[in-house]
C-alpha positions as CSV (number, residue, x, y, z in Angstrom):
1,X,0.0,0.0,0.0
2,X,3.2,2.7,-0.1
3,X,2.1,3.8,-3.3
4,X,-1.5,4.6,-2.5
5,X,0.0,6.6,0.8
6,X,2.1,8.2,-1.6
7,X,-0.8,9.3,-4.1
8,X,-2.8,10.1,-1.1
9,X,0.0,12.4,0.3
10,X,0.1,14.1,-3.7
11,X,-3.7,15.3,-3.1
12,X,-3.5,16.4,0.2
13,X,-0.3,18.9,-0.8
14,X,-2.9,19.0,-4.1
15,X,-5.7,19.9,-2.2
16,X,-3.9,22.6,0.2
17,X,-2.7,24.5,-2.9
18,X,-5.9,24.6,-4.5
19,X,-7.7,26.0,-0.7
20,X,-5.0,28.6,-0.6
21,X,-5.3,29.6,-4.4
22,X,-9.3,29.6,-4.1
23,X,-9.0,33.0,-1.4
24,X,-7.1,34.6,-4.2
25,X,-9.9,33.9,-7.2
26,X,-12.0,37.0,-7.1
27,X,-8.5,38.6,-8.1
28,X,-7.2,36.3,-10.2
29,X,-10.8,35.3,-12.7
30,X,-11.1,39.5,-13.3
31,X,-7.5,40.1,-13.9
32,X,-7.8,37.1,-16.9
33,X,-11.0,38.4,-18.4
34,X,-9.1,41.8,-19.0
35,X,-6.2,40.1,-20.7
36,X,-8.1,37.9,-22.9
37,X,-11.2,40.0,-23.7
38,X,-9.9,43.3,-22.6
39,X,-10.1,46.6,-20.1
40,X,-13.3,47.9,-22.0
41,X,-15.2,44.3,-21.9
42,X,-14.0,43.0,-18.6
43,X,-15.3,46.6,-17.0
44,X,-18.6,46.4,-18.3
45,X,-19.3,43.0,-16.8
46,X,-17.2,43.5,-13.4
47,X,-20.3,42.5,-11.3
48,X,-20.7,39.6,-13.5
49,X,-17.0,38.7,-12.5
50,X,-17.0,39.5,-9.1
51,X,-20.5,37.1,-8.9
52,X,-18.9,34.0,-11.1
53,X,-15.7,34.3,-9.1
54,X,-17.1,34.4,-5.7
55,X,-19.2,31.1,-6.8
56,X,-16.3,30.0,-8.3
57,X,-13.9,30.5,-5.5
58,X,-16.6,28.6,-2.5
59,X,-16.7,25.7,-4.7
60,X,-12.3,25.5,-4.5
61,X,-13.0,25.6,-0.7
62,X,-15.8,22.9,-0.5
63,X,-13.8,20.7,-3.0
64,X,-10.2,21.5,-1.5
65,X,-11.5,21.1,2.1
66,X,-13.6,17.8,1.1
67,X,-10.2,15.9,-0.7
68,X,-7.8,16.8,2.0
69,X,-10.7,15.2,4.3
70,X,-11.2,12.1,1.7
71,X,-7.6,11.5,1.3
72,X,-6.2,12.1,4.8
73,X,-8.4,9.4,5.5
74,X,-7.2,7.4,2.6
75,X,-3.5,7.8,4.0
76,X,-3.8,6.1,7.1
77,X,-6.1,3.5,5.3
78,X,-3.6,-0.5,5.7
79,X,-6.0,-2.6,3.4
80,X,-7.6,-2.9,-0.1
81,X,-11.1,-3.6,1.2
82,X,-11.0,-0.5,3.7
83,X,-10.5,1.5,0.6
84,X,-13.4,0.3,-0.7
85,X,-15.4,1.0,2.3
86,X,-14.1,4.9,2.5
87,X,-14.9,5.2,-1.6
88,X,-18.4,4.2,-1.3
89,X,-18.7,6.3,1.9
90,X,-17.3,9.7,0.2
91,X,-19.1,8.9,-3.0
92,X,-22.4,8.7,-1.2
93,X,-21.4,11.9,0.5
94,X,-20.6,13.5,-2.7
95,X,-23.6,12.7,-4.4
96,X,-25.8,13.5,-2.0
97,X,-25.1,16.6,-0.9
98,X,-21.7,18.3,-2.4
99,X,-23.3,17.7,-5.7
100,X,-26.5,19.4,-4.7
101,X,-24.8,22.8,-3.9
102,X,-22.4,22.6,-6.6
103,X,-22.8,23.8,-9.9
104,X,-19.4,23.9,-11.7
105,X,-19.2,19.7,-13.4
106,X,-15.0,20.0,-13.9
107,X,-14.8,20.4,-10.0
108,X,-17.4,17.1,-9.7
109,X,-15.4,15.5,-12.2
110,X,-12.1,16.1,-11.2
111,X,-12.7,15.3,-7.8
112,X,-14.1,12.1,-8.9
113,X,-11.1,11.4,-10.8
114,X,-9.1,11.5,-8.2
115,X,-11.2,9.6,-6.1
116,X,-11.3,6.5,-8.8
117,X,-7.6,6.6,-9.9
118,X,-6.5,4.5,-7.0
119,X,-9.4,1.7,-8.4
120,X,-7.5,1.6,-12.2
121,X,-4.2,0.7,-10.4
122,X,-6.0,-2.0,-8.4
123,X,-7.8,-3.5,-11.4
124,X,-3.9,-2.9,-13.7
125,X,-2.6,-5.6,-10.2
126,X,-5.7,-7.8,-10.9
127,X,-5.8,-8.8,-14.5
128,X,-2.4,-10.6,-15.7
129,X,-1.3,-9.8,-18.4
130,X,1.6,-12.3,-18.6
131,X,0.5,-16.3,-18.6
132,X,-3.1,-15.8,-20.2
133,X,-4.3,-16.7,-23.5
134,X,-4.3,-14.5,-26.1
135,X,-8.2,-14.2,-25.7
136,X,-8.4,-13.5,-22.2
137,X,-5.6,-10.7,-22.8
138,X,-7.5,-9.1,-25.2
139,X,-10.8,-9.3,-23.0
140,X,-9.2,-7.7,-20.0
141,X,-7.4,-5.0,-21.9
142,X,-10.8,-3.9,-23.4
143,X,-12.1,-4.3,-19.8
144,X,-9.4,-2.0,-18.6
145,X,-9.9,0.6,-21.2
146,X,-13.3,1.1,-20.4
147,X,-12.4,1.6,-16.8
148,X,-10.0,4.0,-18.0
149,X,-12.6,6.3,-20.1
150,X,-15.1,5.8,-17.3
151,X,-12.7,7.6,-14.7
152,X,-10.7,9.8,-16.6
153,X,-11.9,12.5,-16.4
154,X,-14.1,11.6,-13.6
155,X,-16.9,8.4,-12.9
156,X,-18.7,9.2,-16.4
157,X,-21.1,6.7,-15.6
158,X,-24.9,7.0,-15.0
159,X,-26.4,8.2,-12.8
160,X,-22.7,10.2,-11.6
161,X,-22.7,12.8,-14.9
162,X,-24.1,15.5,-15.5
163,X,-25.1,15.2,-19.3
164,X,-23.8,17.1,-22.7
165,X,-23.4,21.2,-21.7
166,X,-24.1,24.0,-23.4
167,X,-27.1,23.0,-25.9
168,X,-28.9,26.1,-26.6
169,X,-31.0,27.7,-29.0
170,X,-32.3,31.5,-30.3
171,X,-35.5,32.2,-31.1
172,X,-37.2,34.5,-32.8
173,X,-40.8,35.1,-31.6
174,X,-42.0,37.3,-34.7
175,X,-41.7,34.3,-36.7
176,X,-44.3,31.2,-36.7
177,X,-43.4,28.2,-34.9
178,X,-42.6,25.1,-36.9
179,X,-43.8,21.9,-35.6
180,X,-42.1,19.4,-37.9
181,X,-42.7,15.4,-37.4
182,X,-45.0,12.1,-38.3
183,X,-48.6,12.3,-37.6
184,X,-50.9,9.3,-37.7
185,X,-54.6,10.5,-39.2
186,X,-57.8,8.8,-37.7
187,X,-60.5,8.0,-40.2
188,X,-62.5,10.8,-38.4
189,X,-59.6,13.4,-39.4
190,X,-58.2,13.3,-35.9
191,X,-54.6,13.5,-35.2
192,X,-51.9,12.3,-32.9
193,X,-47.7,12.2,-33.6
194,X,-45.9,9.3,-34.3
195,X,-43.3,9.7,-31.4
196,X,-39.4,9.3,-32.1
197,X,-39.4,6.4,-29.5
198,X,-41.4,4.1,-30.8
199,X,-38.8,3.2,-33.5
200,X,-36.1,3.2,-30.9
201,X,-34.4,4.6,-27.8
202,X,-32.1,6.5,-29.9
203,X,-34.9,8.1,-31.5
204,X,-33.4,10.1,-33.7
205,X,-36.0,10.1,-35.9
206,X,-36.6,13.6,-37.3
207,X,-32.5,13.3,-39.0
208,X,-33.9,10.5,-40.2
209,X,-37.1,12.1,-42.0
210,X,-34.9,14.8,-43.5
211,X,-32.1,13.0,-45.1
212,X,-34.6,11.2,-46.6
213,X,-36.1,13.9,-47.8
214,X,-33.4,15.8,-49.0
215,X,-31.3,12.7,-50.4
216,X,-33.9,9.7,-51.1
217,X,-37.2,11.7,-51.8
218,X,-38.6,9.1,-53.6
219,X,-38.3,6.4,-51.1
220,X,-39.8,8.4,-48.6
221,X,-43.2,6.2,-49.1
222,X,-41.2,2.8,-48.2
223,X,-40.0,4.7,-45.0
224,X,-43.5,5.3,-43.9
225,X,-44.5,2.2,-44.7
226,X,-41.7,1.2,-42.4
227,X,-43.3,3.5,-39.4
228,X,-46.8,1.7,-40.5
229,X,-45.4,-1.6,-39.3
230,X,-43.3,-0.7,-36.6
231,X,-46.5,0.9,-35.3
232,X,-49.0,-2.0,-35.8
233,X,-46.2,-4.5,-34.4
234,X,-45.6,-2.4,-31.1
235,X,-49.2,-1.1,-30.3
236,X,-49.7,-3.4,-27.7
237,X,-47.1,-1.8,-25.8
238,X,-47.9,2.3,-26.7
239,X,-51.6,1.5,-25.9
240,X,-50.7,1.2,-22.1
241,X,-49.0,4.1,-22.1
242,X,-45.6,3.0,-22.4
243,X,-42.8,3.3,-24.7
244,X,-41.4,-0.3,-26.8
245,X,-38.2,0.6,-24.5
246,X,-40.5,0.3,-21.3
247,X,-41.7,-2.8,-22.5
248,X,-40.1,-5.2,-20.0
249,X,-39.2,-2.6,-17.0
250,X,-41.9,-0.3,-17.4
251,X,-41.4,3.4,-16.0
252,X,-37.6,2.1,-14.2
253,X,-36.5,1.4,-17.6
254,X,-33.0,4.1,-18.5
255,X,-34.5,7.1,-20.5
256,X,-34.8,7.4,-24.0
257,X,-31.4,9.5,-25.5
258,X,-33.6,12.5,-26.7
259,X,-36.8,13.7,-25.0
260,X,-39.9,12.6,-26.4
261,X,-43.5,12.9,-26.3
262,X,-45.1,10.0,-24.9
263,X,-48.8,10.6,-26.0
264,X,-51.7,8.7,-25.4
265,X,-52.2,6.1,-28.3
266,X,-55.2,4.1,-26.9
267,X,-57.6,6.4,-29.0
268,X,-55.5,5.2,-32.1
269,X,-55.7,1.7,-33.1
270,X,-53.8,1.0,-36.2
271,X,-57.3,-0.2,-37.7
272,X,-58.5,3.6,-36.8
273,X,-56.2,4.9,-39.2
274,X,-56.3,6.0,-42.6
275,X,-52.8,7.5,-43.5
276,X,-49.4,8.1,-42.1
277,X,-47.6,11.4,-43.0
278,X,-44.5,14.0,-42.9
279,X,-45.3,17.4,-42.3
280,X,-44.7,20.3,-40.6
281,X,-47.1,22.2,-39.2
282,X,-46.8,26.0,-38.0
283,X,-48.4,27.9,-34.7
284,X,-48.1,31.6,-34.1
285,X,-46.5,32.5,-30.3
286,X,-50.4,32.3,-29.3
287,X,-51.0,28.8,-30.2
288,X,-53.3,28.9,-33.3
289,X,-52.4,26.8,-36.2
290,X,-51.0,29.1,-39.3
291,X,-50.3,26.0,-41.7
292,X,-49.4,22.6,-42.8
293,X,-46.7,21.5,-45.3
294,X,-47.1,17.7,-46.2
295,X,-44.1,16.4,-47.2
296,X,-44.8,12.8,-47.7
297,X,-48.1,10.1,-47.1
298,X,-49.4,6.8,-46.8
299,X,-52.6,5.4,-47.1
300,X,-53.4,2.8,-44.5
C-alpha cells in the first residue's frame, strides 16, 4: 500500500494548494478576463465577474476542504477492502449533498477522478497480463480501457454525470413556430404524432425524415411504410401508455437518448387509421395553427 500513501500524500499537498489559491480567485478570474477580452469588456461586466468568481472561489473551498478530508483518510487506510469502504462512503457523501450545492461539473469531475484513480491501479494488479491466453488478454485489456474512459476525467457513468453542456437555442418570436414530425390521421380526421421512440431509444427520428427527404425523396413512401409496421407490431405496448423501450421494466426502464412525447395512443388503433404522413405544421406565439406543409403520405 506505499504507493497509494504516496498518491494520497500528492492530493493532500494538491488539495492545500488549491484552498489557498481559491481566497485569491476574485482577483485572479477578473485580472484574466481583461487580458483575454480586454479593459473595456472585462469593466462592463465586473459584477458579473466578481458574482462567477465568488461562486467559483466557495466551490475550490468545499472541493479543496472535502479531498484533504477524503484523502487524509485514505493515508492512514492499511487494506484494499478499507479503501473500498471509504470510496463508497465519500461517493455517497458527494452525491448526496456536495453535488447538490455545486454547480461547476470540472470540479465534480475532477474530484471524482481523483477519487477512482487508485481503483485503475487496483484492477492494472488484478488482471495478468503475462501467462493468459491470447483471448483473455484481449478481453481484459478492453475491460481495462473502459475503466479508463469511465474515470478519466471523472466516474462518467450514470447516474454520476451531468449530461452534454451548453445546448442552446435563439428564437425569434415574430416568426411562426414550426412543428415538424409524423402524424398518424384517424378516419375521423383526428390527429396524434408518431413519437421518435417508438422506432427506438435512440430516437433520432426527425435526421432520419430529412435525409430522406433531402437525399432519397422518392423512397420516402417505403420509410412510412416502415413506421406503419413498426407501429402496428408495437401497439400493444404504446396502448398502455408505455414506450417499446419500457416494454419489460416499465417506467424504471433508463431514459430514452432524446426527449420525447409520450402521447396517449389508446384512441388510435392501427385499424382507426387512414394515412401516415410528414409534415410540418406551424403555430403563431399564441397557439393557433397558421399552416401545414405535407411532405410525404401513406394510405393505410
Amino acid at each position: 500500500m506505499r504507493w497509494f500513501k504516496i498518491y494520497a500524500l500528492i492530493v493532500i499537498i494538491l488539495s492545500t494548494f488549491v484552498g489557498v489559491v481559491s481566497f485569491y480567485i476574485l482577483d485572479i478570474i477578473p485580472i484574466l478576463y481583461k487580458f483575454y477580452m480586454g479593459y473595456e469588456i472585462a469593466t462592463s461586466k465586473l459584477d458579473q465577474l466578481s458574482t462567477f468568481s465568488m461562486k467559483m472561489s466557495n466551490e475550490l473551498q468545499i472541493y479543496a476542504m472535502f479531498s484533504f478530508l477524503t484523502f487524509g483518510i485514505f493515508y492512514f487506510i492499511k487494506r484494499i477492502n478499507q479503501y473500498f469502504i471509504v470510496l463508497l462512503i465519500f461517493l455517497l457523501i458527494h452525491f448526496l449533498f456536495i453535488v447538490e450545492v455545486t454547480d461547476f461539473v470540472i470540479f465534480k469531475r475532477f474530484y471524482q477522478m481523483l477519487l477512482m484513480l487508485p481503483l485503475l491501479w487496483i484492477f492494472f494488479d488484478f488482471f495478468t497480463f503475462g501467462k493468459e491466453t491470447y483471448k483473455n488478454r484481449i478481453t481484459n485489456s478492453f475491460l481495462y480501457i473502459t475503466l479508463l474512459c469511465l474515470v478519466i476525467p471523472g466516474l462518467y457513468l450514470p447516474p454520476f454525470f451531468s449530461g452534454i453542456q451548453g445546448w442552446t437555442t435563439q428564437i425569434d418570436k415574430s416568426e411562426n413556430f414550426p412543428i415538424a414530425g409524423v402524424f398518424l390521421v384517424r378516419k375521423d380526421g383526428e390527429e396524434i404524432r408518431f413519437s421518435r421512440s417508438i422506432v427506438s431509444p435512440i430516437n433520432f427520428v426527425v435526421r432520419l425524415n430529412s435525409y430522406m427527404a433531402r437525399a432519397e425523396p422518392q423512397k420516402l413512401g417505403e420509410l412510412l411504410k416502415f413506421y406503419k409496421k413498426i407501429y402496428k407490431k408495437r401497439y400493444a405496448t404504446l396502448k398502455n401508455g408505455l414506450v417499446p423501450s419500457q416494454k419489460i421494466l416499465g417506467k424504471l426502464a433508463y431514459p430514452t437518448h432524446n426527449p420525447h412525447g409520450n402521447f396517449d395512443y389508446s384512441k388510435f388503433p392501427p385499424k382507426s387509421i387512414k394515412e401516415i404522413k410528414i409534415s410540418t405544421k406551424y403555430y403563431n406565439w399564441d397557439k393557433k395553427f397558421i399552416k401545414e406543409e405535407v411532405i410525404a403520405r401513406e394510405v393505410w
